[in-house]
Each structure stands twice: as structure tokens, then as C-alpha cells.
Backbone as a ProteinNet text record, in pm:
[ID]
protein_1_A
[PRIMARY]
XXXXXXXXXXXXXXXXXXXXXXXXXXXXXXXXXXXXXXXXXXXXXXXXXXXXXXXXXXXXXXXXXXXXXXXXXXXXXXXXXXXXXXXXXXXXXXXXXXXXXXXXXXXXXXXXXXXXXXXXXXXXXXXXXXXXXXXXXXXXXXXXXXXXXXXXXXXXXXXXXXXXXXXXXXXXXXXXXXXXXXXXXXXXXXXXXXXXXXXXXXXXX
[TERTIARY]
12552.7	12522.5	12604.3	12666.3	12720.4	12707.8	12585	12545.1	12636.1	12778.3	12827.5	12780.2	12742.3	12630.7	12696.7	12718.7	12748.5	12656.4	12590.8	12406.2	12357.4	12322.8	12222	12281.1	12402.6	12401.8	12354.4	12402.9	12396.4	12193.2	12138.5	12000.9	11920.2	11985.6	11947.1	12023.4	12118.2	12118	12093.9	12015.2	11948.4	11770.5	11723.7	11594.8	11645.4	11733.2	11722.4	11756.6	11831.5	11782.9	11683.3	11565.2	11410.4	11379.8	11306.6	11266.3	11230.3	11244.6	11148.8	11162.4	11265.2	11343.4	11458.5	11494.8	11615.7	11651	11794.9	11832.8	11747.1	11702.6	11614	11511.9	11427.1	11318.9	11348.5	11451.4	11531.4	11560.7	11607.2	11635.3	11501.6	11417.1	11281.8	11238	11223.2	11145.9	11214.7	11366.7	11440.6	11415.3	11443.1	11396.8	11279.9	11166.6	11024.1	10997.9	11110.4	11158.3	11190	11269.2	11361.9	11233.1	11171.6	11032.2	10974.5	10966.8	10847.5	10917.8	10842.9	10829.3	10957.1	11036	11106.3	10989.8	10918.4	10798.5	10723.5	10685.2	10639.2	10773	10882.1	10990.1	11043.5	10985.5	10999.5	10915.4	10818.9	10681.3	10663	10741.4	10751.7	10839.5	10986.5	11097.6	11015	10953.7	10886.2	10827.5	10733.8	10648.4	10671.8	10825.6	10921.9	11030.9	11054	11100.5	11032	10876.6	10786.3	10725.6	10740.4	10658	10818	10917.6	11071.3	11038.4	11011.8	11036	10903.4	10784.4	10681.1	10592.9	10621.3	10557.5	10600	10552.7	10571.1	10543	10562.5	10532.4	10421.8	10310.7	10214.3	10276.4	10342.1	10358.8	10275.1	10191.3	10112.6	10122.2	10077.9	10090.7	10215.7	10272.2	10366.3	10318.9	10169.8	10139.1	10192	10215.7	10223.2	10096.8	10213.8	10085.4	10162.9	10068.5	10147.9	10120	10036.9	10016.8	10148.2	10112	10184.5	10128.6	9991.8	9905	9778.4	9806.9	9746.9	9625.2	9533.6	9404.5	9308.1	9361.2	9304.4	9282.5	9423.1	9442.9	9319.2	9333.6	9219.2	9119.8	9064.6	8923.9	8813.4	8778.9	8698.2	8607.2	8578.6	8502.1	8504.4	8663.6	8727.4	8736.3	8733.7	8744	8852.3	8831.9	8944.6	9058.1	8993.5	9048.5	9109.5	9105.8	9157	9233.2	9330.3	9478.3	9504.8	9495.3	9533.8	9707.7	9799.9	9945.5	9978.7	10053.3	10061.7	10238.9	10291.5	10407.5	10502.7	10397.2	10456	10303.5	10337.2	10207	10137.2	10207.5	10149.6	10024.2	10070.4	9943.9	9838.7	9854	9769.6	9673	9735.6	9614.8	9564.7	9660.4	9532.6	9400.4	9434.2	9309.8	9237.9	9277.1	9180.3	9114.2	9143.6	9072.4	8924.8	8969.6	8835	8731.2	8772.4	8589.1	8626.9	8668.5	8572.1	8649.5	8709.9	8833.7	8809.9	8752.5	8679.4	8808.8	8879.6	8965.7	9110.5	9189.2	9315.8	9396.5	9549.3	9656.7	9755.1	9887.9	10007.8	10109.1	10187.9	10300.8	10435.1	10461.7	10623.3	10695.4	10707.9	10825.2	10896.5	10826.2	10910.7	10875.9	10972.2	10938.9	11066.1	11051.2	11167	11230.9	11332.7	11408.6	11555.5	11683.5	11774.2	11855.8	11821.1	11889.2	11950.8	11822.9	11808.1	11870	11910.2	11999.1	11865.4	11732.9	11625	11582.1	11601.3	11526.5	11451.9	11392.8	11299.4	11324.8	11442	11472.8	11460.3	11456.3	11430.8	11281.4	11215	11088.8	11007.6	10878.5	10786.8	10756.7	10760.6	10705.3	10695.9	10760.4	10869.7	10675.7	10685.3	10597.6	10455.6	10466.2	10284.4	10248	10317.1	10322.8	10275.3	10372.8	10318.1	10172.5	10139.7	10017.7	9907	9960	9818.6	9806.9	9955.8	9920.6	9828.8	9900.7	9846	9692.6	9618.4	9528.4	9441.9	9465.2	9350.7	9314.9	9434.7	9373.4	9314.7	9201.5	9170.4	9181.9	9181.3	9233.7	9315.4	9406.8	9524.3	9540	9478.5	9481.3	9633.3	9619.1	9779.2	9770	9838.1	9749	9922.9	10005.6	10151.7	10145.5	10228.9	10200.1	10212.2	10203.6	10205.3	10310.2	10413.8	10561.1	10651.2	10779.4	10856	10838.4	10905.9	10922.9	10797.4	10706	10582.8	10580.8	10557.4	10488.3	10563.4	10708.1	10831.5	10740.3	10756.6	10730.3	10588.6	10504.3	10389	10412.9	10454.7	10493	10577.8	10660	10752.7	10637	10554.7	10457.3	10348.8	10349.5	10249.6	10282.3	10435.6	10521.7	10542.9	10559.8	10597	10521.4	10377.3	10222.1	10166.8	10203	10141.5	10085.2	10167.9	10187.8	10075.9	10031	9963.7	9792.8	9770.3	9673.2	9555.3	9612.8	9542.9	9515.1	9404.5	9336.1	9424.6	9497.4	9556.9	9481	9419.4	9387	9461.7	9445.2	9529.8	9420.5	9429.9	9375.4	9379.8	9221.9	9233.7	9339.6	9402.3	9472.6	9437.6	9345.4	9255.9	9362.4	9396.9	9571.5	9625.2	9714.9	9773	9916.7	9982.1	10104.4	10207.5	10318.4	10389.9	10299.2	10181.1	10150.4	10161.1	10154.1	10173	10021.9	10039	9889.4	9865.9	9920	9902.1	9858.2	9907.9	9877.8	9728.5	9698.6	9566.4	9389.6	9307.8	9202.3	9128.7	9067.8	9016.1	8889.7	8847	8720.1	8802.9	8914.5	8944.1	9012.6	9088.5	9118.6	9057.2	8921	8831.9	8784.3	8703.2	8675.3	8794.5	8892.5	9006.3	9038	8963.1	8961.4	8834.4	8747.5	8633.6	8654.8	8676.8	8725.2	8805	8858.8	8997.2	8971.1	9053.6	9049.5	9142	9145.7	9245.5	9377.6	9475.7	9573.4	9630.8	9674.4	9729.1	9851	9945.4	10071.3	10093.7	10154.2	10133.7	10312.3	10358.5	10473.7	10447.9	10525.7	10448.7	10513.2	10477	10502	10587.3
6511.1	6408.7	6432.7	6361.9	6341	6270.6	6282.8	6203.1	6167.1	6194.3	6143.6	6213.8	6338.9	6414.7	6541.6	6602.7	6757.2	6808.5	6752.3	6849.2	6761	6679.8	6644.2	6702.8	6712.7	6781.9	6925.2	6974.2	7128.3	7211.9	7072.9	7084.6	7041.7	6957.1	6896.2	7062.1	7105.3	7257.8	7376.2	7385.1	7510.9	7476.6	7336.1	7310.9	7368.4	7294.3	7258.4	7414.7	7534.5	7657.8	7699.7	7655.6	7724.4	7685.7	7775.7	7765.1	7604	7541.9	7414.1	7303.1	7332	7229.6	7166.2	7059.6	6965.4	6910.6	6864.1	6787.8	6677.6	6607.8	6486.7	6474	6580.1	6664.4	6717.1	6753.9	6833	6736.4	6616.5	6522.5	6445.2	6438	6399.4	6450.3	6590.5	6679.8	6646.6	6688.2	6696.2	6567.5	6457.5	6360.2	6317.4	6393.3	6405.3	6451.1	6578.8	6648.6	6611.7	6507.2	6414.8	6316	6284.5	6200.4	6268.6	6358	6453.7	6466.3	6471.3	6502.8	6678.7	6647.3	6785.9	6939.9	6899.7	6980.4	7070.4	6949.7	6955.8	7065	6975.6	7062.3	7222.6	7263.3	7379.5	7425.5	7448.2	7460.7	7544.4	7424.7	7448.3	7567.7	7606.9	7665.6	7796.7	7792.7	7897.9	7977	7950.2	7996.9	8064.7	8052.6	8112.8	8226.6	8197.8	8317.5	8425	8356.3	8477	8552.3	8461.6	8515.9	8638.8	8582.8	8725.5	8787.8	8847.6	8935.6	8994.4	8960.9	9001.2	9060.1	8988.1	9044.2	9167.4	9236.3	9395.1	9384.1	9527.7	9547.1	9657.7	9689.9	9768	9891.9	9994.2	10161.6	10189.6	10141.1	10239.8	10108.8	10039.8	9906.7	9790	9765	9679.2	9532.9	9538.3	9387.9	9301.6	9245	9173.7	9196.9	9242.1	9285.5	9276.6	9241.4	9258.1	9368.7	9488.4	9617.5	9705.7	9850.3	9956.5	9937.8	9926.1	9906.4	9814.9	9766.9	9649.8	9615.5	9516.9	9485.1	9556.4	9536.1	9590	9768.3	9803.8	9962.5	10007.4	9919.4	9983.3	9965	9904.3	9895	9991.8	10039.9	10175.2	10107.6	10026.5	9990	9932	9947.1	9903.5	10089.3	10037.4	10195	10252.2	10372.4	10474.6	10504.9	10528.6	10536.6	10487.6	10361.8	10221.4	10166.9	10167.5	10016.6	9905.3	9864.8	9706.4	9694.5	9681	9683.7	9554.5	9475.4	9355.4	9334.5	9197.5	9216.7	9149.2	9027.4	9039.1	9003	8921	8922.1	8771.8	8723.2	8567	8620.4	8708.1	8786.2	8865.9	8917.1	9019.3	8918.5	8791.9	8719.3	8566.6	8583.5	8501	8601.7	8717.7	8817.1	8840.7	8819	8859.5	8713.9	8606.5	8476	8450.3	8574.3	8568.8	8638.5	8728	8772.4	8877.6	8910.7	9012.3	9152.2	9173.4	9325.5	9385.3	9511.7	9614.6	9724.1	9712.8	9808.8	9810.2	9882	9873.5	9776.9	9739.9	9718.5	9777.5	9795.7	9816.3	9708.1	9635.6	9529.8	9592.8	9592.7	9629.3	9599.8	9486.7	9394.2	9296.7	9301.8	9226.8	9304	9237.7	9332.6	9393.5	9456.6	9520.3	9371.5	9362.9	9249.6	9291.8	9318.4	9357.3	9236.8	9132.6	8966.2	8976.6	8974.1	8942.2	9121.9	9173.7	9275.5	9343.1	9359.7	9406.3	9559.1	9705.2	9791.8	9868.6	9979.1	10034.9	10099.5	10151.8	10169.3	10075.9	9950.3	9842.3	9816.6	9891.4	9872.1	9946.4	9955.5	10078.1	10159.6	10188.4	10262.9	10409.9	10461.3	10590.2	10653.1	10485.8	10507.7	10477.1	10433.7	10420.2	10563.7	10647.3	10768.7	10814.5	10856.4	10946.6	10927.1	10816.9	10725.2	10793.1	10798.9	10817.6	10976.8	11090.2	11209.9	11225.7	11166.9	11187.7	11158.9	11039.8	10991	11027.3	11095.3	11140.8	10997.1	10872.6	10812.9	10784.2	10738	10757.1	10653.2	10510.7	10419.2	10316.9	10301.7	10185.1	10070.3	9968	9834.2	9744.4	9701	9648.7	9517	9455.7	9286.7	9208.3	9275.8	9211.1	9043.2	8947.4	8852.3	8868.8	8816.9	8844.7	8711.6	8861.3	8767.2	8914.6	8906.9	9006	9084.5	9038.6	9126.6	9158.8	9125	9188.7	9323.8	9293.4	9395.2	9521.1	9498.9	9603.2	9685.2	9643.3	9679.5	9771.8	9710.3	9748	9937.8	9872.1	9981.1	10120.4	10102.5	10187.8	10275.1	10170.8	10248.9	10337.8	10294.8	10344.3	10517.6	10488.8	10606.7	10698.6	10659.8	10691.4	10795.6	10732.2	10774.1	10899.2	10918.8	10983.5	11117.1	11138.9	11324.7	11288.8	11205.4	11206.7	11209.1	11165.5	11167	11067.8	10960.5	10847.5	10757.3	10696.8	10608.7	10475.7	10443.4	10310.3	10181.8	10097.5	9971.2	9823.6	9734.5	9642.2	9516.8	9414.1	9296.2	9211	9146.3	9103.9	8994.4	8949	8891.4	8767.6	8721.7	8647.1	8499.4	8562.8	8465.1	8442.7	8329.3	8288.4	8375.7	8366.4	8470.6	8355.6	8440.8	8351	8249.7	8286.1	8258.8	8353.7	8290.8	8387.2	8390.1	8537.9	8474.7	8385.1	8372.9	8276.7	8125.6	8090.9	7970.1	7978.9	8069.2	8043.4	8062.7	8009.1	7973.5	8070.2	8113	8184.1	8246.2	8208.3	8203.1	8309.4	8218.3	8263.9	8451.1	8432	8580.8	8661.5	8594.9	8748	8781.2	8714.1	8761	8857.3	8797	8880.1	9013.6	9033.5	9156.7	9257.5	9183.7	9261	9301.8	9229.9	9255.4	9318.2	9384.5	9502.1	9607.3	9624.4	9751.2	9834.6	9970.3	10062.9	10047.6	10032.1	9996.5	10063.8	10018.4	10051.3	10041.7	10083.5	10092.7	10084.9	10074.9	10069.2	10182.8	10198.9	10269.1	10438.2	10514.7	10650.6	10696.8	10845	10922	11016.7
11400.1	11299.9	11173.6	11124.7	10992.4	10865.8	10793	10719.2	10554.8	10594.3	10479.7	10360.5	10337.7	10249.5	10257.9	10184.1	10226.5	10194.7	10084.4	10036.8	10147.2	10194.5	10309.5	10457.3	10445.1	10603	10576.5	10453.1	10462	10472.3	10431.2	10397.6	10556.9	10626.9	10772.6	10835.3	10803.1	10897.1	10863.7	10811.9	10727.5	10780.6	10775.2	10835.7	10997	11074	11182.7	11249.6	11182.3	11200.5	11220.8	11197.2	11254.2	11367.6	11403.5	11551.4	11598.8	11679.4	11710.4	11685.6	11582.9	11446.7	11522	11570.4	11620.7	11533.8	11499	11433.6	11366.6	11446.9	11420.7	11354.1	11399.6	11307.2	11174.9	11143	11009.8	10941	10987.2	10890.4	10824.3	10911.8	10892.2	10801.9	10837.6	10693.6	10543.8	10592.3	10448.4	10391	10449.9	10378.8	10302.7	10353	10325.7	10184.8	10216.5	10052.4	9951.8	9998.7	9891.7	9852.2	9872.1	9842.8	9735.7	9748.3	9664.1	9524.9	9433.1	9287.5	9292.2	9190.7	9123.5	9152.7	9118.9	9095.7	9230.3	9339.5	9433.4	9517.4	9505.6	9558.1	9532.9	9375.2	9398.2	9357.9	9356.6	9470.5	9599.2	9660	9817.5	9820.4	9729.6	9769.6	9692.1	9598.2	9554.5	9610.1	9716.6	9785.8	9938.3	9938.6	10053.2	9983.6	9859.9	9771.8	9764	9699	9699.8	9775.5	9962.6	10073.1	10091.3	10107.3	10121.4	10013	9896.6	9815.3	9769.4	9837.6	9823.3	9954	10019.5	10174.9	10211.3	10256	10383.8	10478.7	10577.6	10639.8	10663.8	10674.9	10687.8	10793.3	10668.1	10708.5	10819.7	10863.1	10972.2	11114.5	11132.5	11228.9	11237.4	11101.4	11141	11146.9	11047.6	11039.2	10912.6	10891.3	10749	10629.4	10503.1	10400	10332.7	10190.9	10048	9964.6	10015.9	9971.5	10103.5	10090.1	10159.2	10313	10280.8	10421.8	10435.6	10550.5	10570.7	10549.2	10541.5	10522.7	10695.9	10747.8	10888.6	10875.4	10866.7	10888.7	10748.8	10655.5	10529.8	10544.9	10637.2	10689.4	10719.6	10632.1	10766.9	10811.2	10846.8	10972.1	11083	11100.9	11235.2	11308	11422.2	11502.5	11465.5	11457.2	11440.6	11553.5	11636.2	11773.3	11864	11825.9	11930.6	11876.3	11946.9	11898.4	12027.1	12005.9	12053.1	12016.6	12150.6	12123.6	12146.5	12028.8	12084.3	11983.7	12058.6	12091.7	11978.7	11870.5	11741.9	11656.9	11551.9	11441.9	11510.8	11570.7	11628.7	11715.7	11794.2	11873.9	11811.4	11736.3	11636.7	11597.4	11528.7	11468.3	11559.3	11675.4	11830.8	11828.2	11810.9	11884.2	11797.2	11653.9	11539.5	11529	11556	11568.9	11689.8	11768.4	11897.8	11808.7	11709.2	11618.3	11764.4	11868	11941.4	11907.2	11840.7	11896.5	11729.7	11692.5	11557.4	11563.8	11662	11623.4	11531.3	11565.6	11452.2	11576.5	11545.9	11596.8	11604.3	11685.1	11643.3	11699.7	11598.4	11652.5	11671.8	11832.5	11896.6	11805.1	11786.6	11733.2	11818	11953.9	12069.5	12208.2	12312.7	12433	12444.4	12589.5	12670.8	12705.8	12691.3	12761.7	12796	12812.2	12865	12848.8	12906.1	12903.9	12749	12662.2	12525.9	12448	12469.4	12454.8	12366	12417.8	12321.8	12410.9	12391	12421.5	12397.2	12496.1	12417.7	12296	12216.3	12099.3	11994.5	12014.7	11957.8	11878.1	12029.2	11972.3	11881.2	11821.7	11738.8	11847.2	11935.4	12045.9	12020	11971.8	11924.3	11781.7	11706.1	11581.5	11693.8	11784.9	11847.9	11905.9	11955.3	12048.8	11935.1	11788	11675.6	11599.1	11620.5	11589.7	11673.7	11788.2	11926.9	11873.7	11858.3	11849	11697.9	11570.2	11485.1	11440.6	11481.6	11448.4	11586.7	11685.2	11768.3	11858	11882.3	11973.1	12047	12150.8	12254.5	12270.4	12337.7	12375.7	12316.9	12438.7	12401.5	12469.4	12410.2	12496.5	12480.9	12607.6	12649.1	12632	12505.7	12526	12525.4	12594	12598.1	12678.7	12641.1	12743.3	12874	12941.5	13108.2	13145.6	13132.7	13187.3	13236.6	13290.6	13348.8	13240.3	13099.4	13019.4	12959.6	12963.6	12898.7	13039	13128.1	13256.3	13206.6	13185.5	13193.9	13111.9	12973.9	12858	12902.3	12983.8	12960.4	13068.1	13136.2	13236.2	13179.9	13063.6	13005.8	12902.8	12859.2	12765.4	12818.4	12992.7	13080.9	13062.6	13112.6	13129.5	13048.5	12878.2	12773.6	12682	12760.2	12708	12776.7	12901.5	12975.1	12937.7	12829.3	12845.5	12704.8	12659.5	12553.1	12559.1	12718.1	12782.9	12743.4	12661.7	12597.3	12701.8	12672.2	12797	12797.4	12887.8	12846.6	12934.4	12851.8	12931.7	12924.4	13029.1	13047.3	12973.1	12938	12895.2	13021.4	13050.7	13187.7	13212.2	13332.5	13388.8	13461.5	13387.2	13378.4	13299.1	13248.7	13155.1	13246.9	13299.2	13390	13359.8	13446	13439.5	13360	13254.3	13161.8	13042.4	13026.9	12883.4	12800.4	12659.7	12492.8	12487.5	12433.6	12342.1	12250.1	12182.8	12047.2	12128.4	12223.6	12326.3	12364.2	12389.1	12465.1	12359.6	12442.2	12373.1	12322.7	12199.1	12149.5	12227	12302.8	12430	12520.9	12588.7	12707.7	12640.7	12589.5	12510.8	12452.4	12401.6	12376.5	12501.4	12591.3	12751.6	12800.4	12760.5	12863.5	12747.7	12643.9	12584	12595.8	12635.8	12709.8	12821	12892.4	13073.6	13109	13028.1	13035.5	13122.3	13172	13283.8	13298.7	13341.6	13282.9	13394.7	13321.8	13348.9	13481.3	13597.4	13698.3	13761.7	13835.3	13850.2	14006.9	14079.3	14225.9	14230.1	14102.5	14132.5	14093	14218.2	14157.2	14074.4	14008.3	13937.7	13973.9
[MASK]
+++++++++++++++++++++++++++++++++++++++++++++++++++++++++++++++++++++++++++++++++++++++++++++++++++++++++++++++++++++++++++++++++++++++++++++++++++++++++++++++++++++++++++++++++++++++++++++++++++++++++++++

């Protein structure tokens, strides 16, 4: 598209960079923009300045926070013992929306993927192991999506963990194979966080 604009094309491809965002859609919004009051407009641009130069990352989990550490990890009345591994922050807060899961989190940052040039160095994995030794873990729930690259992932951490002797459980499979969490129903995902069962491998050791 060429809208004769160099500020409107340059503003239609800077929207249409986000995820989900097509051309068509980008022009939509931006135009939406152009509607709005001076005011309203930076506003909006304000509040994306301040979410980059103000947001963190929570030193201990890897959730989003605007302190050192997160509102979760400062909790003492979430379990000490239990992390829930999930694969970015979209998942962290599907599962904190079921009300059912008192324990902490830790976010990968992604999976194992190889295609997507993503490995296990890529991931926190390295910071979850020091986590399980330091803080006296005893269980680690596996709430990765259930797709190739979630299983991999899940399987490497199976492996990774072993010598740490932490209980690892799987989130039931009860999720159809190739959904996100963030997709599925707040119902169906706390059940499938109760129903967890300790994780199994059919490949040996």
C-alpha cells in the first residue's frame, strides 16, 4: 500500500509490525489515531514509553513487575515450594485467572524449538534448576502447551532435573494437543491443574 504519506505509511508500518496487525488493520487503527484529540494521542504514546522504561522483570521468576520482584514471588502466602513452569507471561496469567494454583511461577521465555533457532540456552532453565536447589523445591508443575515443542521442552527439563530429585508433574492432557494456554477456558485449565499427574516418559534413562 502506498498512501502518498510518508508519515502515514511510516505510521501504517510500525502498527502493522505487531503481532496480528495486517496492513489493513494498521491503517484502521492509525486512522482511529488521527481522530483523537492531541491529547488523547499522547496519552496513548505515553503509556507505552512508560510501560518500556518502567516495567521489569521479576529477579526471581521472570514475571512482569515494576518493583525488583514480583507481586506473586512477595507473597508469603503462596507456597514456598511449588513452581508452576510456564512458557511466557500470557500463560502465567491464563492460570492465575482459574483462582486455583497458591503457588509461585517461573517463565522460560519460550520453548525448545530448533526450526525457530530457540534452545535450551535460550531458555531460564539454567535459573529454574538454581531456584529448585536454592529454595528447597519440592514440586514442579509442567504447564507448557501441548505441542512438539512444548513436549521437547518438557522432556529436556524432565532430564535436566533429575539429579535434583524434585517431583516433576505434568498438567492434565485433558487440553487437546496444539492449544496455548492463554486460549483455553478458565474451568477447563484449573481442572487440568488439579488433575496433574507426575510426569512420565516412555524414553529410558
Amino acid at each position: 500500500m502506498d498512501f502518498k504519506s510518508k508519515l502515514l505509511n511510516d505510521a501504517v508500518e510500525q502498527m502493522s509490525s505487531l503481532p496480528g496487525i495486517g496492513k489493513r488493520s494498521a491503517l484502521r487503527l492509525v486512522l482511529h489515531l488521527l481522530d483523537q484529540n492531541e491529547k488523547e494521542v499522547k496519552d496513548f504514546t505515553q503509556a507505552f514509553l512508560s510501560l518500556k522504561e518502567h516495567l521489569n522483570f521479576c529477579s526471581k521468576c521472570y514475571h512482569i513487575t515494576e518493583q525488583k520482584m514480583c507481586e506473586i514471588c512477595r507473597n508469603p502466602s503462596r507456597s514456598e515450594d511449588l513452581i508452576c513452569v510456564v512458557q511466557d507471561i500470557r500463560d502465567l496469567l491464563a492460570i492465575e485467572s482459574t483462582q486455583q494454583f497458591y503457588g509461585k511461577y517461573h517463565v522460560l521465555g519460550g520453548v525448545i524449538s530448533p526450526m525457530d533457532g530457540i534452545g535450551p540456552n535460550d531458555l531460564k532453565i539454567n535459573e529454574l534448576k538454581e531456584r529448585i536447589v536454592k529454595e528447597n523445591i519440592k514440586e514442579i508443575i509442567l504447564a507448557l502447551p501441548a505441542t512438539m515443542e512444548g513436549d521437547t521442552t518438557n522432556f529436556y527439563l524432565y532430564r535436566k532435573l533429575q539429579e535434583t530429585n524434585v517431583n516433576i508433574t505434568l498438567i492434565s492432557r485433558g487440553i487437546g494437543v496444539g492449544n496455548q494456554l492463554e486460549y483455553i477456558d478458565e474451568i477447563t485449565l484449573g481442572k487440568s491443574l488439579l488433575d496433574r499427574s507426575v510426569y512420565k516418559t516412555n524414553i529410558s534413562n
